[in-house]
Each structure stands twice: as C-alpha cells, then as structure tokens.
Biopython code that builds the backbone (N, CA, C, O; Angstrom):
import numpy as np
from Bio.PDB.StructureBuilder import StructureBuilder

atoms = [
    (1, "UNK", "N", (113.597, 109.480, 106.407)),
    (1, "UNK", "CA", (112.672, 108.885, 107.339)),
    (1, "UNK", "C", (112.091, 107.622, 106.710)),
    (1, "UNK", "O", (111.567, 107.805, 105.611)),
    (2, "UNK", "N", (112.077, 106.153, 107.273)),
    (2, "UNK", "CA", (112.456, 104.797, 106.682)),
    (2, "UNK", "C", (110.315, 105.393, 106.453)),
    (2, "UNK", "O", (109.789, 106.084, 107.326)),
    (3, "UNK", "N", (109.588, 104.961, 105.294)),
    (3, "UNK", "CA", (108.242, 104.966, 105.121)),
    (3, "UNK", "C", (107.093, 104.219, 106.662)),
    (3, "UNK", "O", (105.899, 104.319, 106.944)),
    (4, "UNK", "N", (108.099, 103.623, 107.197)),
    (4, "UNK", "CA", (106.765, 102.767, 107.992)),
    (4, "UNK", "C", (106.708, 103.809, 109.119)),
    (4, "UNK", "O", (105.760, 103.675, 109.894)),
    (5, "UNK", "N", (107.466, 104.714, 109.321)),
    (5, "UNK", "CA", (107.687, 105.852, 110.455)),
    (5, "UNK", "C", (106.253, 107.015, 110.719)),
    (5, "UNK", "O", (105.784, 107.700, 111.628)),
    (6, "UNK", "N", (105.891, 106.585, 108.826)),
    (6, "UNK", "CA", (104.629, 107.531, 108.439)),
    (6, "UNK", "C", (103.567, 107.760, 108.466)),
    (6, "UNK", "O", (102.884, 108.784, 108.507)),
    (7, "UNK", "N", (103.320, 106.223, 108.428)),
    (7, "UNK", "CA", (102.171, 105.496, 108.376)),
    (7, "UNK", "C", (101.835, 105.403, 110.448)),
    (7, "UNK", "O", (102.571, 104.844, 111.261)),
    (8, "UNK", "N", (99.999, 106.449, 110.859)),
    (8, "UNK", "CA", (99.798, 105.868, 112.453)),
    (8, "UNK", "C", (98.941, 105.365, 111.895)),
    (8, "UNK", "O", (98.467, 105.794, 110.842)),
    (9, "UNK", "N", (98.460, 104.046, 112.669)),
    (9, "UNK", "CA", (97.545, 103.447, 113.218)),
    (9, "UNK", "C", (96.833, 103.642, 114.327)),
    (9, "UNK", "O", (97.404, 103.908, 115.384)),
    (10, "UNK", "N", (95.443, 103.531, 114.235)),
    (10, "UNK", "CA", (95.159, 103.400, 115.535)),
    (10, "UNK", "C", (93.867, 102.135, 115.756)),
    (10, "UNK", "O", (93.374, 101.474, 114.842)),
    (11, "UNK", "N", (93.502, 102.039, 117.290)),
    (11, "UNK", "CA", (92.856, 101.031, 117.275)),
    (11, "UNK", "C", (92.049, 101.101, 118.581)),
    (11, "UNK", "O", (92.404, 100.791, 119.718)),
    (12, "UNK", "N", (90.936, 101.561, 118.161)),
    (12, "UNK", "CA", (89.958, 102.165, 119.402)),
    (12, "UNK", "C", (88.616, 100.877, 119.636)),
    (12, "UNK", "O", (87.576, 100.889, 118.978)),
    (13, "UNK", "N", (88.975, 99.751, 120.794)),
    (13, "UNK", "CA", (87.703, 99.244, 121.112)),
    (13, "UNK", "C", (87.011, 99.538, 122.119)),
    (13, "UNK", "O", (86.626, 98.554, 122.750)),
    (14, "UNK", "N", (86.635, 100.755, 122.600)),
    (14, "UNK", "CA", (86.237, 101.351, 123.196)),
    (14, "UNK", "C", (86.214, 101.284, 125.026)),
    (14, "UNK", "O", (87.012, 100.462, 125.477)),
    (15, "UNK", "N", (85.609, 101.851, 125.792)),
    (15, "UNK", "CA", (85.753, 101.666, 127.469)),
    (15, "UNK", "C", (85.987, 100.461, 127.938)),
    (15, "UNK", "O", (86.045, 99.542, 127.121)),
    (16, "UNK", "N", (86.199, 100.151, 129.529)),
    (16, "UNK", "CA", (86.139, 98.725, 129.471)),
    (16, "UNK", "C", (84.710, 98.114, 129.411)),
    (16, "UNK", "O", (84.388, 96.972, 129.086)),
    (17, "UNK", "N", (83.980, 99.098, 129.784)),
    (17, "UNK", "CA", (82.543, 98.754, 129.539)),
    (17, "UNK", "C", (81.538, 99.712, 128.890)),
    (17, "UNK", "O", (81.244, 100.766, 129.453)),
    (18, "UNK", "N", (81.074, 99.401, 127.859)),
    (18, "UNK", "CA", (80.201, 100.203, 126.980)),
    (18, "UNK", "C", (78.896, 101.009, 127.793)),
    (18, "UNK", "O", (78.757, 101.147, 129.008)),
    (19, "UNK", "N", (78.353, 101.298, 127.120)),
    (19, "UNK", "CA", (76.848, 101.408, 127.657)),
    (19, "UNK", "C", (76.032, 100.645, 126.789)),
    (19, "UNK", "O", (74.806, 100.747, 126.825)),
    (20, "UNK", "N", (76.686, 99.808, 125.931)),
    (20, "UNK", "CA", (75.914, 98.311, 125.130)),
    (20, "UNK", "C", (75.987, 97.529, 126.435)),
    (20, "UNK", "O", (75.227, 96.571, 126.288)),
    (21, "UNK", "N", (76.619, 97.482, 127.802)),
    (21, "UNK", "CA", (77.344, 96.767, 128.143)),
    (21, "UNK", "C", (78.224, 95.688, 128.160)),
    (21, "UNK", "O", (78.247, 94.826, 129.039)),
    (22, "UNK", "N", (79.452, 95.779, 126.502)),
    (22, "UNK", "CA", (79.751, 95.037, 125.990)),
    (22, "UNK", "C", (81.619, 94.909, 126.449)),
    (22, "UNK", "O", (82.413, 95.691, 125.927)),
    (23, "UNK", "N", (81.839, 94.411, 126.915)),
    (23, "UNK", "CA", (83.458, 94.473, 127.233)),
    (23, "UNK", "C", (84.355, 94.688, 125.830)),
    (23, "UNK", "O", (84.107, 94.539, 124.633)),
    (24, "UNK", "N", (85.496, 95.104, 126.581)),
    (24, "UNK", "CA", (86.906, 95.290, 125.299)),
    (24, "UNK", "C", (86.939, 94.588, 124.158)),
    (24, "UNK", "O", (86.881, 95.103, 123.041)),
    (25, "UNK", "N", (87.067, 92.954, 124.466)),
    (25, "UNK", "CA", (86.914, 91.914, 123.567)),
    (25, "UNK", "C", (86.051, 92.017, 122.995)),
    (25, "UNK", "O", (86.300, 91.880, 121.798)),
    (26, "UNK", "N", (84.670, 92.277, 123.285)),
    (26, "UNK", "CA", (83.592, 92.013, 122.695)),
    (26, "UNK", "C", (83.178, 93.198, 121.552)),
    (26, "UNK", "O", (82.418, 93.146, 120.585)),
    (27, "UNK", "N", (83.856, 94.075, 121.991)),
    (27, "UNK", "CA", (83.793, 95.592, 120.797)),
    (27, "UNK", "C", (84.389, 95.572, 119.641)),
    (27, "UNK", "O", (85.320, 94.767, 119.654)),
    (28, "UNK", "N", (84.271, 96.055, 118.746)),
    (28, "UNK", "CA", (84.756, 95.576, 117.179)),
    (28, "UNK", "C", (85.809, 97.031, 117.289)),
    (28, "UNK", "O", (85.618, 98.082, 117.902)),
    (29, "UNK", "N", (86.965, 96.591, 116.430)),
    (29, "UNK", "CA", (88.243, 97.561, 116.216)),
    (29, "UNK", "C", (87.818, 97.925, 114.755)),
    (29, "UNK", "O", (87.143, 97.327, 113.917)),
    (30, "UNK", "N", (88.647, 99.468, 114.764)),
    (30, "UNK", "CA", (88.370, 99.890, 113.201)),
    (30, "UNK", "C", (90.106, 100.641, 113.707)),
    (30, "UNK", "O", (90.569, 101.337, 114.611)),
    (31, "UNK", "N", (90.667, 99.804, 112.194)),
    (31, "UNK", "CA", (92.153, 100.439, 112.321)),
    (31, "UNK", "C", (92.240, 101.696, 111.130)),
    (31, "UNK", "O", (91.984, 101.476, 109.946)),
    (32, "UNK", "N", (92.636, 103.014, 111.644)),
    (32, "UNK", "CA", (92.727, 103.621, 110.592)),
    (32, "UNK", "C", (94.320, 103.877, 110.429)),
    (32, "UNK", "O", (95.049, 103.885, 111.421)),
    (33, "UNK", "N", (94.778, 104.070, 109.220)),
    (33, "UNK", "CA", (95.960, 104.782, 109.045)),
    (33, "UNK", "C", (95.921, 106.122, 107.846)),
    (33, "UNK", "O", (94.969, 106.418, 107.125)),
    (34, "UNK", "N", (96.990, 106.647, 107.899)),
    (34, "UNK", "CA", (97.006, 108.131, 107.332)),
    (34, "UNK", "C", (98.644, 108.655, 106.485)),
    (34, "UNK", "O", (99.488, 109.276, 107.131)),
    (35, "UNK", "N", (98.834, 108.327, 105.191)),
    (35, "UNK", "CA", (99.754, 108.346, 104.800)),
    (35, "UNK", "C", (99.987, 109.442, 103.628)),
    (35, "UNK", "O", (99.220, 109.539, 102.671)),
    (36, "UNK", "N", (101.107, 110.239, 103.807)),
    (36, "UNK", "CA", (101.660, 110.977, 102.439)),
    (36, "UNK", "C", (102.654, 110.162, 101.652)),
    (36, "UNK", "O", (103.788, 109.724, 101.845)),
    (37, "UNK", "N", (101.563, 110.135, 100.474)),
    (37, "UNK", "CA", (102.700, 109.276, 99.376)),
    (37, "UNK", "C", (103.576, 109.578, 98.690)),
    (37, "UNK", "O", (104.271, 108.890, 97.943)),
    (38, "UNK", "N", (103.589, 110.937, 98.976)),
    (38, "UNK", "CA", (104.449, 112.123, 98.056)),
    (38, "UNK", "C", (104.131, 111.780, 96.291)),
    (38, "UNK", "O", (105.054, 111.595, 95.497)),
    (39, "UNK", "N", (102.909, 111.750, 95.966)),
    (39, "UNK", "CA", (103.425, 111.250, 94.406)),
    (39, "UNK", "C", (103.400, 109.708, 93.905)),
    (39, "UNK", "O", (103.211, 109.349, 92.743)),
    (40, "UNK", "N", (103.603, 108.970, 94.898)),
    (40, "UNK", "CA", (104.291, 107.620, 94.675)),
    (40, "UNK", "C", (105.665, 107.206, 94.746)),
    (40, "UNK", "O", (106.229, 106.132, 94.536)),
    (41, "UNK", "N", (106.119, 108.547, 95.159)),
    (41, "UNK", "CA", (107.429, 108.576, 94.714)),
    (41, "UNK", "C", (108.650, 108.829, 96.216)),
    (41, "UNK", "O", (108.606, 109.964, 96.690)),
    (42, "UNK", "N", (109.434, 108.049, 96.744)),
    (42, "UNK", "CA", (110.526, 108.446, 98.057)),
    (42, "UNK", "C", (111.271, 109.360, 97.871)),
    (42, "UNK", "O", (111.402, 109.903, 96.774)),
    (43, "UNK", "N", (111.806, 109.644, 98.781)),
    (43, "UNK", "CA", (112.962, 110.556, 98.795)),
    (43, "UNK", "C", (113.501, 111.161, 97.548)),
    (43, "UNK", "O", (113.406, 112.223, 96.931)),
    (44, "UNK", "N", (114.374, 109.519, 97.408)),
    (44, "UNK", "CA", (115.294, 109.182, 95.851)),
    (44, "UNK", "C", (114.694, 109.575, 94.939)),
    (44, "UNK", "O", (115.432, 110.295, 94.267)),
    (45, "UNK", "N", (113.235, 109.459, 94.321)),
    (45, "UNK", "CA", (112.889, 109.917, 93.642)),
    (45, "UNK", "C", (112.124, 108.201, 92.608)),
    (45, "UNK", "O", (111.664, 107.995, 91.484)),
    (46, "UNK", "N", (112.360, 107.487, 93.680)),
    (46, "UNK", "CA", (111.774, 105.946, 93.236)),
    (46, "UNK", "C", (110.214, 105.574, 93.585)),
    (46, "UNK", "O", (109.518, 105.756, 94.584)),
    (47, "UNK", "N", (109.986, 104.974, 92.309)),
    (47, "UNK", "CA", (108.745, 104.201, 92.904)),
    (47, "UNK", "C", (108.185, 103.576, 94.404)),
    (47, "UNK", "O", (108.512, 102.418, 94.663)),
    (48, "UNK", "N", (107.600, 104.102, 95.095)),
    (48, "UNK", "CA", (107.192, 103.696, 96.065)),
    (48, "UNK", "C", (106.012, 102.753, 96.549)),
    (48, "UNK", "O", (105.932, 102.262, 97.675)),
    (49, "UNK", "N", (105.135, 102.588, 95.539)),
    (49, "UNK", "CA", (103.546, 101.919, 95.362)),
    (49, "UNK", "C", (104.406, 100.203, 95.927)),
    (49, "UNK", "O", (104.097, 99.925, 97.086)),
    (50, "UNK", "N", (104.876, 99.687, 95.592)),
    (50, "UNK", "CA", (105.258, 98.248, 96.109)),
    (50, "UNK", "C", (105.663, 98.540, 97.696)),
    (50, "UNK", "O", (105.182, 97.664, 98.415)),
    (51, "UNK", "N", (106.409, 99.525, 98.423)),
    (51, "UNK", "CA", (106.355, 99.535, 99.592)),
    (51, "UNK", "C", (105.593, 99.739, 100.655)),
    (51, "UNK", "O", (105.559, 99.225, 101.773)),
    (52, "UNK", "N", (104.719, 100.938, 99.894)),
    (52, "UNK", "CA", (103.405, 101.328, 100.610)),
    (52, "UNK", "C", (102.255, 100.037, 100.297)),
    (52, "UNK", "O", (101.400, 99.637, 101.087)),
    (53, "UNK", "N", (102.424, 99.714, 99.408)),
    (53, "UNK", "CA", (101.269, 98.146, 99.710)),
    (53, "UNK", "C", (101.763, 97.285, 100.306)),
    (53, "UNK", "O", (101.139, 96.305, 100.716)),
    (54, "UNK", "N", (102.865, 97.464, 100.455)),
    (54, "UNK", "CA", (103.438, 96.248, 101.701)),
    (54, "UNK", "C", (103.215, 96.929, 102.760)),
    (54, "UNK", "O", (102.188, 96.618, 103.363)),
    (55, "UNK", "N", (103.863, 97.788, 103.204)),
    (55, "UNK", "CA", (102.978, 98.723, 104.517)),
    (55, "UNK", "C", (101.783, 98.207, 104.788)),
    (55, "UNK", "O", (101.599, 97.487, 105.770)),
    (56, "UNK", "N", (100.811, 98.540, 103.904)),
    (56, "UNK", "CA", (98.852, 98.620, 103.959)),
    (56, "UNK", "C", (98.843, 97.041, 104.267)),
    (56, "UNK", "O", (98.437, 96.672, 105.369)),
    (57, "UNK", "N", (99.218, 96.238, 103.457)),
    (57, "UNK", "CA", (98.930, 94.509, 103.878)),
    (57, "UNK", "C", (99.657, 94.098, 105.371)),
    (57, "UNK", "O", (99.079, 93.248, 106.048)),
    (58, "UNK", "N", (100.656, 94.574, 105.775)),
    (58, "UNK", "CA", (101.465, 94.180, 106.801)),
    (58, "UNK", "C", (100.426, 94.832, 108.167)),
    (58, "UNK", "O", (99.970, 94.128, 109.068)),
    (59, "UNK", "N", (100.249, 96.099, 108.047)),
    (59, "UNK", "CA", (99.266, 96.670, 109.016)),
    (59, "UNK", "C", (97.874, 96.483, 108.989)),
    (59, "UNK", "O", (97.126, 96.368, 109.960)),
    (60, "UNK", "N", (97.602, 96.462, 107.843)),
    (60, "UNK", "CA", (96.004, 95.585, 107.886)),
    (60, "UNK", "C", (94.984, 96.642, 108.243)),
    (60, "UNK", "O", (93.978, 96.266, 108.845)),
    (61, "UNK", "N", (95.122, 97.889, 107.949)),
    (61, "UNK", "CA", (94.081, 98.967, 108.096)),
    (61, "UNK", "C", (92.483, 98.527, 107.543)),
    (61, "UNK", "O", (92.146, 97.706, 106.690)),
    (62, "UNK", "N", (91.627, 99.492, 108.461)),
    (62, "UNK", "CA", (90.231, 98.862, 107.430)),
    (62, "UNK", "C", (89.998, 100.159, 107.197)),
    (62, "UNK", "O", (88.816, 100.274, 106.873)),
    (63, "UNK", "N", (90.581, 101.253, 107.205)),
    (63, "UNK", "CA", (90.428, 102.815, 106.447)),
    (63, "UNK", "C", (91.794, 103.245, 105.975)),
    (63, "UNK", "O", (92.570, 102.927, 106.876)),
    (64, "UNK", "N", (92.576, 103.922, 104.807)),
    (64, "UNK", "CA", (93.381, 104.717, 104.846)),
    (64, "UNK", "C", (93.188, 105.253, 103.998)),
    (64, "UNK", "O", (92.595, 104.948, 102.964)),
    (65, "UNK", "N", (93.924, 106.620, 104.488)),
    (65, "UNK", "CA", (93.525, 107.809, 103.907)),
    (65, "UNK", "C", (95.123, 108.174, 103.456)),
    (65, "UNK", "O", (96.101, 108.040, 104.191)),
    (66, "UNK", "N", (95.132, 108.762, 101.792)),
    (66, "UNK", "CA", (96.199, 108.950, 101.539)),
    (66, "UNK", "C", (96.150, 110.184, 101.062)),
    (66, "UNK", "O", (95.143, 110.652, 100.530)),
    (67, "UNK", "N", (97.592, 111.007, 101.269)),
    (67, "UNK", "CA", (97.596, 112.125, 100.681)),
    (67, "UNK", "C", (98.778, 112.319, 99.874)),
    (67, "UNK", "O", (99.754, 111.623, 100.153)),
    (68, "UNK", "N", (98.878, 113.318, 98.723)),
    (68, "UNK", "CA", (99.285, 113.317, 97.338)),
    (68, "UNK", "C", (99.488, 111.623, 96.595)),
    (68, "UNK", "O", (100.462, 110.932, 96.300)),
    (69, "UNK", "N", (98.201, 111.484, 96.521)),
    (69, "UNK", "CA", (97.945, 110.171, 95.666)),
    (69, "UNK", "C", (97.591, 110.246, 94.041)),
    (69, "UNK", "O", (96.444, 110.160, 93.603)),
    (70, "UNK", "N", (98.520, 110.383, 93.409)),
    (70, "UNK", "CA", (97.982, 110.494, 91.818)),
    (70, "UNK", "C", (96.869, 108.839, 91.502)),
    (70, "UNK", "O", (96.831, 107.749, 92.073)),
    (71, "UNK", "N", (96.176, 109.385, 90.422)),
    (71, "UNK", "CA", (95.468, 108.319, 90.307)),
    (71, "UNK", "C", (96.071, 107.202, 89.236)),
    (71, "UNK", "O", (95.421, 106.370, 88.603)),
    (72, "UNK", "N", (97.232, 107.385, 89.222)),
    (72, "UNK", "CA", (98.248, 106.364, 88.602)),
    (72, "UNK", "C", (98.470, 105.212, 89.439)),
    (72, "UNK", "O", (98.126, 104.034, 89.341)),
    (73, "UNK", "N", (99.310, 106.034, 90.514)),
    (73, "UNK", "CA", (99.922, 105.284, 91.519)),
    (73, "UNK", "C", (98.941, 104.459, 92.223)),
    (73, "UNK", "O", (99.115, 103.364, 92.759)),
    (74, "UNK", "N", (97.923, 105.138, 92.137)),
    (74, "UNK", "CA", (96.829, 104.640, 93.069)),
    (74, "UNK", "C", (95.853, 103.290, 92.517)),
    (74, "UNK", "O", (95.350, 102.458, 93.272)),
    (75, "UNK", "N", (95.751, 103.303, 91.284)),
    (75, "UNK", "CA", (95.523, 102.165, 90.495)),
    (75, "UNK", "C", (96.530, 100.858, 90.516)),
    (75, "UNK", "O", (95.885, 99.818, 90.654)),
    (76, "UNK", "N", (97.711, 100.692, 90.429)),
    (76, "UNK", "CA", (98.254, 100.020, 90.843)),
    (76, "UNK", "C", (98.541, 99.767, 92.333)),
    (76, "UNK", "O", (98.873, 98.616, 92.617)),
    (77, "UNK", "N", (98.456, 100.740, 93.405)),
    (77, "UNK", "CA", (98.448, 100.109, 94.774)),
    (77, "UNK", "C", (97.251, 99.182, 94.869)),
    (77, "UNK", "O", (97.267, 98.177, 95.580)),
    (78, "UNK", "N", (96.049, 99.609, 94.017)),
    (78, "UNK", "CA", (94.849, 98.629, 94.347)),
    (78, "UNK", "C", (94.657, 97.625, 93.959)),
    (78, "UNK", "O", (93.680, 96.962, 94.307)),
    (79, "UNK", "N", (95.692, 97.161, 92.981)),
    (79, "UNK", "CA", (96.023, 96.205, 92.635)),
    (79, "UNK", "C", (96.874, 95.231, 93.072)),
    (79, "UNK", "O", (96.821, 94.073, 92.656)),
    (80, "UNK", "N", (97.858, 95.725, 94.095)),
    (80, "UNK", "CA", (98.750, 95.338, 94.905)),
    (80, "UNK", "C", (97.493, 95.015, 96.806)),
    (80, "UNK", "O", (97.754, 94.358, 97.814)),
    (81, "UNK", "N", (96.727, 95.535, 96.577)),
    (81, "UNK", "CA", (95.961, 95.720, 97.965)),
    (81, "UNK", "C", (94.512, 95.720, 97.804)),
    (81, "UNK", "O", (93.721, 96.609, 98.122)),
    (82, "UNK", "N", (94.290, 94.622, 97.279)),
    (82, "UNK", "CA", (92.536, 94.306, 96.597)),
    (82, "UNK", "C", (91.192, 94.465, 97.698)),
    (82, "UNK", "O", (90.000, 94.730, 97.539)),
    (83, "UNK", "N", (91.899, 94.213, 98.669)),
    (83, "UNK", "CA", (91.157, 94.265, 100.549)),
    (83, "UNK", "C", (90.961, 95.713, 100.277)),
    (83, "UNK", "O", (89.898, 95.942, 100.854)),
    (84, "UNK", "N", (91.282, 96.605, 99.845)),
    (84, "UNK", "CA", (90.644, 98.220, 100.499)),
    (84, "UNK", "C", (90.072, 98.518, 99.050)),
    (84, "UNK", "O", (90.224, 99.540, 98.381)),
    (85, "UNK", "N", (89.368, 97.352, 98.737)),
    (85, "UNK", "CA", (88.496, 98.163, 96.826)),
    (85, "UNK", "C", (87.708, 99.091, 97.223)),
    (85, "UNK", "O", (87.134, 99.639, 96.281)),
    (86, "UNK", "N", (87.424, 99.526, 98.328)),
    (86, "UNK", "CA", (86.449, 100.874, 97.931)),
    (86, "UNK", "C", (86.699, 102.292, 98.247)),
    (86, "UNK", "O", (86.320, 102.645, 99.364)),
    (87, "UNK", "N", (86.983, 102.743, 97.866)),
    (87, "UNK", "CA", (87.524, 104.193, 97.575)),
    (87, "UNK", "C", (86.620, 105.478, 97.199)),
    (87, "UNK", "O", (85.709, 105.477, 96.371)),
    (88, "UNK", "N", (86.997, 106.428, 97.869)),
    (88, "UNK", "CA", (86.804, 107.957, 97.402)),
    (88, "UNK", "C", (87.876, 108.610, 96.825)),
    (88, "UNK", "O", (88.991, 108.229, 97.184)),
    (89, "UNK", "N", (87.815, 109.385, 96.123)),
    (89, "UNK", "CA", (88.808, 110.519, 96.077)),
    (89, "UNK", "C", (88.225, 111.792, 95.617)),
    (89, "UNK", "O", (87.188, 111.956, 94.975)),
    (90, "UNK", "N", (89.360, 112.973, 96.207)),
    (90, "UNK", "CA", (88.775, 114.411, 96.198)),
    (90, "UNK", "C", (90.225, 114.955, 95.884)),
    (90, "UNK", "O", (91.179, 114.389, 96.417)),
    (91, "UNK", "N", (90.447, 116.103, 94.984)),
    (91, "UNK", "CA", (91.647, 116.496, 94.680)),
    (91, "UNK", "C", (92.912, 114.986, 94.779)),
    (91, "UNK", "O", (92.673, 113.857, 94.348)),
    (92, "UNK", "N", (94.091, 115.396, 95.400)),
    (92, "UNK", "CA", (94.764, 114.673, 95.196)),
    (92, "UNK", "C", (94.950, 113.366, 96.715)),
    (92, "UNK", "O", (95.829, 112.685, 97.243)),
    (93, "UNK", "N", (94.078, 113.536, 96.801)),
    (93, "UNK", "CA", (93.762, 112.653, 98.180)),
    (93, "UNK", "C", (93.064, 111.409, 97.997)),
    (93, "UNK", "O", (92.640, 111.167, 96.867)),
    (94, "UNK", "N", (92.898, 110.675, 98.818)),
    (94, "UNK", "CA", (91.610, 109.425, 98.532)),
    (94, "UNK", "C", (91.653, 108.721, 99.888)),
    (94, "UNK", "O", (92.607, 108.905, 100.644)),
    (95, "UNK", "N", (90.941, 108.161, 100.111)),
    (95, "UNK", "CA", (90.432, 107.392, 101.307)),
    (95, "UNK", "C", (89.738, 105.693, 100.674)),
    (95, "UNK", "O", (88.636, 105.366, 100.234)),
    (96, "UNK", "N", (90.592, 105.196, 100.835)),
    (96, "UNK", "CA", (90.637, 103.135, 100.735)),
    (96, "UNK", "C", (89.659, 102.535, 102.037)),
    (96, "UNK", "O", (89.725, 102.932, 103.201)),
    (97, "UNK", "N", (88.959, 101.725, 101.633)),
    (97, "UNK", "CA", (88.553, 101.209, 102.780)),
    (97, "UNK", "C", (87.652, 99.673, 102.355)),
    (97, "UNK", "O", (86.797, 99.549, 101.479)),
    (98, "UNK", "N", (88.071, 98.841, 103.099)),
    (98, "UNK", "CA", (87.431, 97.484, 103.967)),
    (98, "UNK", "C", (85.818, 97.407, 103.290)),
    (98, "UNK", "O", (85.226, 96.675, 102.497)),
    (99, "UNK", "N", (85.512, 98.593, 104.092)),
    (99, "UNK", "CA", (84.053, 99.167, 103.980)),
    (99, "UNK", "C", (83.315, 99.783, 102.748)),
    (99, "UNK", "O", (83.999, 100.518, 102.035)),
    (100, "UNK", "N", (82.024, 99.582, 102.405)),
    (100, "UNK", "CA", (81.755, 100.260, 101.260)),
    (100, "UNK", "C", (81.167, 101.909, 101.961)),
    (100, "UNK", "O", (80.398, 102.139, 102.894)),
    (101, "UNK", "N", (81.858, 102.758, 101.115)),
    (101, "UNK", "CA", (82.147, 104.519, 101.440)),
    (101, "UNK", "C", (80.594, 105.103, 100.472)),
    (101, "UNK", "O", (79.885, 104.570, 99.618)),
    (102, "UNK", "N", (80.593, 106.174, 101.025)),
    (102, "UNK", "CA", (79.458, 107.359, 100.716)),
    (102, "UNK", "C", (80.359, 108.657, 100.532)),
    (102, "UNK", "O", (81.278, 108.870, 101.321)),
    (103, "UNK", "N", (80.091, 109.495, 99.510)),
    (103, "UNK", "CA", (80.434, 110.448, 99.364)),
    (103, "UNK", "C", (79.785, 111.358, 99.864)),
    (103, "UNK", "O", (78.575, 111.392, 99.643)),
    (104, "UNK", "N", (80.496, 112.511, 100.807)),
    (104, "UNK", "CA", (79.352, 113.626, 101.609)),
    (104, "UNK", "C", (79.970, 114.986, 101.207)),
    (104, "UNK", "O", (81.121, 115.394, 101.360)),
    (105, "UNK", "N", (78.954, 115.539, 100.685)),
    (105, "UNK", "CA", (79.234, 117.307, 100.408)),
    (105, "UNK", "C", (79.265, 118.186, 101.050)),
    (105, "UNK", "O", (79.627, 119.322, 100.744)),
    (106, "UNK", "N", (78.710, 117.617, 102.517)),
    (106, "UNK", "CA", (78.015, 118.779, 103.044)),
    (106, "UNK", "C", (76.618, 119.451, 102.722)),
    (106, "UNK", "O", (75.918, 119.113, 101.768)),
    (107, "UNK", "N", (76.277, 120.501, 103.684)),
    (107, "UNK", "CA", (74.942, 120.697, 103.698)),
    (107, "UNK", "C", (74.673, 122.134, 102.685)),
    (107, "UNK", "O", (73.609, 122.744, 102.589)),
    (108, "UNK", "N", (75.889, 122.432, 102.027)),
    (108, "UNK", "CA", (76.274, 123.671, 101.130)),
    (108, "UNK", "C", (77.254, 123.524, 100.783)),
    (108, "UNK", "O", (77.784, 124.365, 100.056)),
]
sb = StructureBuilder()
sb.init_structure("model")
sb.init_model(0)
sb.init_chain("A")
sb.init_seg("    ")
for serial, (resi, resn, name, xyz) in enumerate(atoms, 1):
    if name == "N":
        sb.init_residue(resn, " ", resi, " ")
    sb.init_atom(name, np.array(xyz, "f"), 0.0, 1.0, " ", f" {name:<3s}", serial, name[0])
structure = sb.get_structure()
C-alpha cells in the first residue's frame, strides 16, 4: 500500500453559516492527519522518515498524530518538518502540531 494511501486529512470550515455568523471563507481550517509509521520503517524494511516528511510538507497538516513513532525516527522527521515543532508524546505515539500543545491527564 504506496504510504500516501495512509495518511487522511481532513478539513472542517464549518456550516455555511456559523452562529458567529461567519461564512465558509471566512472560518479558519484546521487540517488534521493520522499516520502509522510502523517504526520508521516500510514494508521492505527501509527507512521511511524522508517519505513521510515529504508526505507532512506536501499536505501541510496543522495537527498529526503518529503512531509507532520511535523517538529516533521522530527526531529526524522534525528536522525534515520544522513547521510542526511542537509536540507531545505518550508511549509510542506523538502528536506534531502548527500549534503550541498542553498535555492533559485527565481528571484521575
């Protein structure tokens, strides 16, 4: 399965009319995408971090959320993709973003 198959986007500017009463145009987009990196690693068993940052720059997400992200691989994608410097991570996951992030625990 070619990697860009993996990667959704989406892109929600909400009704045609808000209750801001602000039209389509006038509503701000937040693109998220959602990717398994397996590792860093394709199929073959190759480096993948140069394709998946070409992915992330070509689509232009302002959130993604990755899953099995070692923090290897993941240091060099951010280096390849300087636009999403702010980051969480939890186990082997992490979430990149545009935006500066808050970490939430929950209420227990």
């Amino acid at each position: 399965m070619p990697i860009s198959s993996l990667c959704c986007c989406w892109s929600h500017g909400g009704a045609k009319v808000s209750s801001s009463g602000m039209s389509d145009e006038d509503q701000p987009l937040l693109r998220v995408a959602t990717l398994n990196v397996h590792q860093w690693e394709d199929a073959a068993g190759r480096d993948n971090v140069p394709r998946v940052a070409g992915l992330a720059s070509d689509r232009r997400p302002d959130v993604l959320c990755l899953q099995e992200a070692s923090r290897v691989g993941q240091e060099e994608f951010q280096e390849l993709v300087p636009e999403l410097r702010h980051r969480v991570r939890f186990g082997g996951c992490a979430v990149l973003s545009r935006f500066a992030l808050k970490e939430y625990h929950g209420d227990g």
